[in-house]
C-alpha positions in Angstrom: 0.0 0.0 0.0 3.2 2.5 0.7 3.9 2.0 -2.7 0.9 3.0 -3.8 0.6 6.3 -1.5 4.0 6.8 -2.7 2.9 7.1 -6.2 5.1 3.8 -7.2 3.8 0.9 -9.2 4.0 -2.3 -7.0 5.7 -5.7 -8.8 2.3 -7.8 -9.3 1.5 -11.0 -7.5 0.6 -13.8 -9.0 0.0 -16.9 -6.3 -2.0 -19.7 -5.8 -3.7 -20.8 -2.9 -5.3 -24.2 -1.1 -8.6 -24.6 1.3 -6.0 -27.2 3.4 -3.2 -29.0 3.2 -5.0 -32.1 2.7 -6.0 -30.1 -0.9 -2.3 -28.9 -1.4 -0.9 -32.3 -1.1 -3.5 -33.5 -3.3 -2.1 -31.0 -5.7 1.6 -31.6 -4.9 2.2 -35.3 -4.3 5.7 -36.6 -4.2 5.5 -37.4 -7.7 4.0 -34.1 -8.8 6.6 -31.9 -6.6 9.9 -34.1 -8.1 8.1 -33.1 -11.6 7.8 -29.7 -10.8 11.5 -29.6 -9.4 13.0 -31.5 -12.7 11.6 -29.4 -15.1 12.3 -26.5 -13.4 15.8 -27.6 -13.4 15.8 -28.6 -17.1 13.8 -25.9 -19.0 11.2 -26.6 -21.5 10.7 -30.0 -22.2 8.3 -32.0 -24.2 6.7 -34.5 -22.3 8.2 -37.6 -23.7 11.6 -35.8 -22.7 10.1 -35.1 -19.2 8.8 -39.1 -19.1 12.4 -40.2 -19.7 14.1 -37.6 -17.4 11.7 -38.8 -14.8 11.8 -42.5 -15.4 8.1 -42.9 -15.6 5.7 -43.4 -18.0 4.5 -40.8 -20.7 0.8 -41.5 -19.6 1.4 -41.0 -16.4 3.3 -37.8 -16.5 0.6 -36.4 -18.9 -2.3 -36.4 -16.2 0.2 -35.0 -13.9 1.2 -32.2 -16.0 -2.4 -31.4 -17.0 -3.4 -31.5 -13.3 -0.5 -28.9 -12.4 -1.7 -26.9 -15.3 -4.9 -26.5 -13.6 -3.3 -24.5 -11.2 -1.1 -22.8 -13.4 2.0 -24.4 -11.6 2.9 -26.0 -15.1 2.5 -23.8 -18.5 2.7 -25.7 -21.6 4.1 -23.7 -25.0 2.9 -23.4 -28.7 5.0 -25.9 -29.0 4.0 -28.1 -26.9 6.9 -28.1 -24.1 6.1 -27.6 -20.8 8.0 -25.7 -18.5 7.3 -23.9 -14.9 7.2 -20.0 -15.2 7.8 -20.1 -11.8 11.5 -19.5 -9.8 10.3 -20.5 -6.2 7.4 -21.4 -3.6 6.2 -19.4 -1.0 4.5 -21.8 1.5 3.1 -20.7 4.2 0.6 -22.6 6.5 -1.1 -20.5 9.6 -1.8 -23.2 12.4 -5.5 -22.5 14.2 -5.3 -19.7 16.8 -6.7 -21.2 20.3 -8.8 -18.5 22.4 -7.3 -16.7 24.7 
């Protein structure tokens, strides 16, 4: 808001955000996150380079592409590479406040 009253124009922010973490985990299972991590790593890839790099199969690493692409955590090029357009993850997860 400073930035704002200062007359500046803030950076955007672009985020994504889960109910619980029941539904993030859903999102990011171990499989998902080592995708995400790999082809951030590598760069654009197609998917059968991406299946290889993995180790798993092309199938499988479709449905998991297009589920992270849901949540824009995966972007997928004219080409038809994928790649992240993101450079890191901001978790954070409040824990419930008891009353005073």
């Amino acid at each position: 808001m400073e930035s704002l009253e200062a007359g500046a124009t803030p950076e955007p922010y672009f985020g994504i955000g889960f109910e619980s973490l029941p539904q993030l985990l859903e999102v990011f299972s171990l499989g998902r996150w080592a995708l995400v991590a790999y082809l951030s790593a590598q760069g654009p890839l197609s998917l059968a380079e991406l299946a290889r790099g993995l180790g798993r199969d092309e199938a499988e690493v479709n449905g998991d592409v297009a589920a992270l692409m849901e949540w824009t955590v995966v972007e997928r090029g004219a080409d038809g590479r994928v790649w992240v357009p993101w450079d890191e993850v901001d978790l954070r997860l409040p824990l419930a406040r008891r009353a005073a």
